[in-house]
N, C-alpha and C positions, 0 to 999 in steps of 0.2 A: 548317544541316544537316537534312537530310528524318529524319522518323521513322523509314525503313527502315533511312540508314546509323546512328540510333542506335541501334536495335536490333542491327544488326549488329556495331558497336562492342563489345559483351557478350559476343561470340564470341571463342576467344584459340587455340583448337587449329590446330596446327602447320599448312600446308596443303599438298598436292600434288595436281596437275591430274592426274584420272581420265583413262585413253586415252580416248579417242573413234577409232567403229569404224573401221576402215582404210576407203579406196576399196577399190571395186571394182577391182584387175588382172589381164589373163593373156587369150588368147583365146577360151577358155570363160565367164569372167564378160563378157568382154566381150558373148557370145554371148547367155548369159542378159539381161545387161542390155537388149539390142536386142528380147528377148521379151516384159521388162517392161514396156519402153515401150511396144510396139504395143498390151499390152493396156491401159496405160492411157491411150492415145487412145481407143480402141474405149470405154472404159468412162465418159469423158472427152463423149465424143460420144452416150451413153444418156443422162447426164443431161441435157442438150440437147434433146433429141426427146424425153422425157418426156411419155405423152400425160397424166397426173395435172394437171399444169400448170395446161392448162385448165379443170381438173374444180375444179381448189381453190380455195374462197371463205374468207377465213381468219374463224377463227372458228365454226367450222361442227362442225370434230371435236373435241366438247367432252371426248373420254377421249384426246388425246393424237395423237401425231405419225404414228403406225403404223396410222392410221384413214381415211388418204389417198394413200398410197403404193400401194395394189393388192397384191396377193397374200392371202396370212392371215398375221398375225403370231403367234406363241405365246403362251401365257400361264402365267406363274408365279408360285406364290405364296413372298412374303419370310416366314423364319421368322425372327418378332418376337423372340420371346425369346432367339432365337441372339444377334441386335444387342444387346438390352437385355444382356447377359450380356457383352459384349467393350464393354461402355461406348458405345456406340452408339445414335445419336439413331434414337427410333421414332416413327409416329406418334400413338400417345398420351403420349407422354411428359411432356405436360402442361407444368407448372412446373419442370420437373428442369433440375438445373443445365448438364447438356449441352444439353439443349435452350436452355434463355437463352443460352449461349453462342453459340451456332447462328446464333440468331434477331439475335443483336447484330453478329455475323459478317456474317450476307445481307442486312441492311436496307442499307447505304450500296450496296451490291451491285444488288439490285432498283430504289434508288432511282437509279442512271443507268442502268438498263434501260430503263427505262419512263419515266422524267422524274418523279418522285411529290416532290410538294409544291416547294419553289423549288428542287430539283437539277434542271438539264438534263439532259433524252435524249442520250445519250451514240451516239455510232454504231456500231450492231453490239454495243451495250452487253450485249443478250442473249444471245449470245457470249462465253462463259467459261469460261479455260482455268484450272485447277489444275495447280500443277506445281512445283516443288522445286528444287535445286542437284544432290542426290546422292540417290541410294535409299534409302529406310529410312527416313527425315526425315517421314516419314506425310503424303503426300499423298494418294494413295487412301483414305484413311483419311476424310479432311479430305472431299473430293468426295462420299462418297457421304453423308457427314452433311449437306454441302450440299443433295445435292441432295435429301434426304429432306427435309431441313427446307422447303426453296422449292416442296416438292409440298405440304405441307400447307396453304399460303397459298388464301386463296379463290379468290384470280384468278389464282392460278399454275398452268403445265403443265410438266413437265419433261422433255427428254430427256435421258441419264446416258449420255454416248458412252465407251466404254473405248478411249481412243486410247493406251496405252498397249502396244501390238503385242508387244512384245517380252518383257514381265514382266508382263502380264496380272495384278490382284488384285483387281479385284468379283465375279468370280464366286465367289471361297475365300470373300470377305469376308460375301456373301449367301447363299451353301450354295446355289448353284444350276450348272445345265451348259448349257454353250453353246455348239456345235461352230462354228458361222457367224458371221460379225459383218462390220463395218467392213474388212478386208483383201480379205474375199472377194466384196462389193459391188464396191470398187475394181478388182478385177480383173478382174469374170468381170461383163459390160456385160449380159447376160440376168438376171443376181440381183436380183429386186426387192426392194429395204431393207424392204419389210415381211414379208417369208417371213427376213429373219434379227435384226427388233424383235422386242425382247421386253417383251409387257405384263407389268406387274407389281399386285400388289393392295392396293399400297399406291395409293391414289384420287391420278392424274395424275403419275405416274413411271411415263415407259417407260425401257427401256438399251436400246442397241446393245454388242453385246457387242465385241471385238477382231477372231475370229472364227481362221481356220486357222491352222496354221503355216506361215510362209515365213519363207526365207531371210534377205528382203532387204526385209523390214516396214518395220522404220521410213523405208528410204528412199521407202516408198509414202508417207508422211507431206508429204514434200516433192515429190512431183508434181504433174502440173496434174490428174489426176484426181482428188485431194486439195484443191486449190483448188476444182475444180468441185465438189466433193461440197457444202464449207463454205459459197460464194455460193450452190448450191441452197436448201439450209435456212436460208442466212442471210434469202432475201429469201421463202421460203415460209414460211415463220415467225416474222415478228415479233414478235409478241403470244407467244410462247414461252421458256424460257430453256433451252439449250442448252449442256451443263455437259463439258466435255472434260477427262477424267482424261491428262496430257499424259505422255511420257518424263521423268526428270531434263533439264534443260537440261544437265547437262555434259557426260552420258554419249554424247548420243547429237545431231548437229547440227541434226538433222532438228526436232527440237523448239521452236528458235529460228523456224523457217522455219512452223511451225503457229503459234506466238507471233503473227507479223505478221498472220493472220486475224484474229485475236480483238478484240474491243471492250474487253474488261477483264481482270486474270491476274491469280490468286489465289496467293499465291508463301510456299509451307510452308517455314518454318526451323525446324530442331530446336534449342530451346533448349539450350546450353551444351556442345553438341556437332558445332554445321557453322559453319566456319573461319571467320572475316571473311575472310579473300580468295576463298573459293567462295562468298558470299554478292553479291559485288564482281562477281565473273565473271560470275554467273548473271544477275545482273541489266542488266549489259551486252548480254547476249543479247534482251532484251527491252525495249532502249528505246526502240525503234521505240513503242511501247504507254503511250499514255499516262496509262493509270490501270490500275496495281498495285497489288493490298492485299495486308500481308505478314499473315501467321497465323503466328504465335511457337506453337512445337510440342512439348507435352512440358515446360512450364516450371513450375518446381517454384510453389510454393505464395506467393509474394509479388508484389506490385504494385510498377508504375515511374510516382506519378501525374506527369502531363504529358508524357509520352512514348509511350503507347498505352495499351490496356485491356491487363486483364492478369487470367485468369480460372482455376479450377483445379476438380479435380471427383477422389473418391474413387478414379478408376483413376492418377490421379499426370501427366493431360493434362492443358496450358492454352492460351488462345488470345490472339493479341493480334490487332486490325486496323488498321493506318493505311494512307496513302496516298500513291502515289508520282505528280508530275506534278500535273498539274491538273482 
């Protein structure tokens, strides 16, 4: 038995499968649908003809990923003490105990990124999704501590993508506003991804924010402009980690379909409150992926030794990490 289904084991509440969104029908959506798609050829086909391509020698843009794209990227600063105050890992936080958690969380993480000491380079390992069974279960949460923590590393860069389209929560989380983002790159093939990066002052975190409202977001998740965007970055950034705040896997299918990108998936369970069988489900959707680590969320103040870590900290969160696969 993998450490995930014992963790999950621990789980006992009742469970019913969340709708997942309708298709598209009627001659109107069908309508719209036929507009989405053109634009995501068109947008599909910019990243293609990228003249940046040429220009980029990796390694080069030592402040981050919005330093090679063209345009101007924004800049904002993260207010530290808003995080420190909602429990949230900062960059000084030194020895605090969310930070060791952090740091014990990213290390198996970073180490098949980058292959460090006898773990192999994992493919696409830099590539990692965050993501959940159901809402609420803190994964946004989880991600941006990530990825706070993996910018502080010396040889670390991060991008902080909010592919979460549909319920959007970094920007509540970081007190910042972000009209553009990831949707409207996708769409609109003229948008340069660095006129909608956002730098940030925490030293190598940039985000891309979600970006406008549409309709029909998350099924932008599963297109090929969506593919094309994640091969761009995948093979323009290696030496980078690229941190995707994903949808719930149940909520929404589109999620599973971003899943199959990724190198590694970081997969929030709320301790003592998400079902064994949405833990079951969710994880079905991801086994294409053959290295999960589950993060135990919210678990109260005791340890399971020989089954995972098991961590806790005065706001009543704890973390676990083990490994699904090989």
């Amino acid at each position: 038995m993998s450490i995930i289904e014992k963790a999950a084991g621990k789980l006992h509440t009742p469970y019913q499968t969340p709708p997942v969104q309708e298709p598209i029908t009627g001659q109107d959506s069908a309508r719209e649908r036929a507009l989405i798609e053109a634009s995501i050829e068109r947008a599909a086909a910019s990243f293609a003809e990228s003249p940046a391509d040429k220009a980029y020698s990796p390694g080069t843009d030592v402040d981050g990923p919005s330093t090679v794209w063209g345009g101007t990227s924004r800049k904002v600063s993260i207010d530290v003490q808003r995080l420190k105050a909602r429990g949230m890992v900062t960059p000084e936080a030194g020895r605090e105990r969310i930070a060791e958690e952090f740091r014990l969380i990213k290390r198996p993480l970073l180490s098949r990124a980058f292959g460090h000491g006898d773990t192999p380079r994992v493919p696409r390992g830099n590539l990692i999704m965050v993501t959940s069974s159901l809402p609420g279960e803190g994964k946004s949460f989880t991600a941006i501590n990530l990825a706070i923590s993996m910018a502080t590393e010396m040889e670390n860069t991060v991008l902080l993508v909010d592919a979460d389209v549909a319920k959007s929560a970094i920007p509540r989380y970081l007190g910042i506003e972000a009209e553009q983002g990831l949707i409207d790159v996708l769409r609109n093939p003229r948008l340069a991804l660095a006129d909608v990066l956002i730098k940030t002052d925490i030293a190598k975190l940039t985000l891309l924010p979600a970006g406008s409202p549409f309709s029909h977001a998350n099924e932008l998740l599963a297109s090929s402009a969506m593919k094309s965007f994640v091969e761009e970055i995948a093979n323009r950034y290696p030496d980078r980690i690229i941190l995707f705040d994903s949808p719930p896997l149940l909520v929404t299918s589109e999620a599973s379909v971003l899943a199959s990108y990724m190198g590694q998936i970081v997969f929030v369970v709320e301790a003592e409150r998400t079902p064994q069988e949405a833990v079951k489900d969710a994880l079905a959707h991801v086994a294409g992926c053959e290295h999960v680590g589950l993060v135990l969320n919210k678990l109260p103040h005791r340890a399971m030794p020989g089954e995972y870590y098991a961590y806790g900290y005065g706001y009543g969160y704890g973390y676990g990490y083990g490994s699904h696969g090989t």
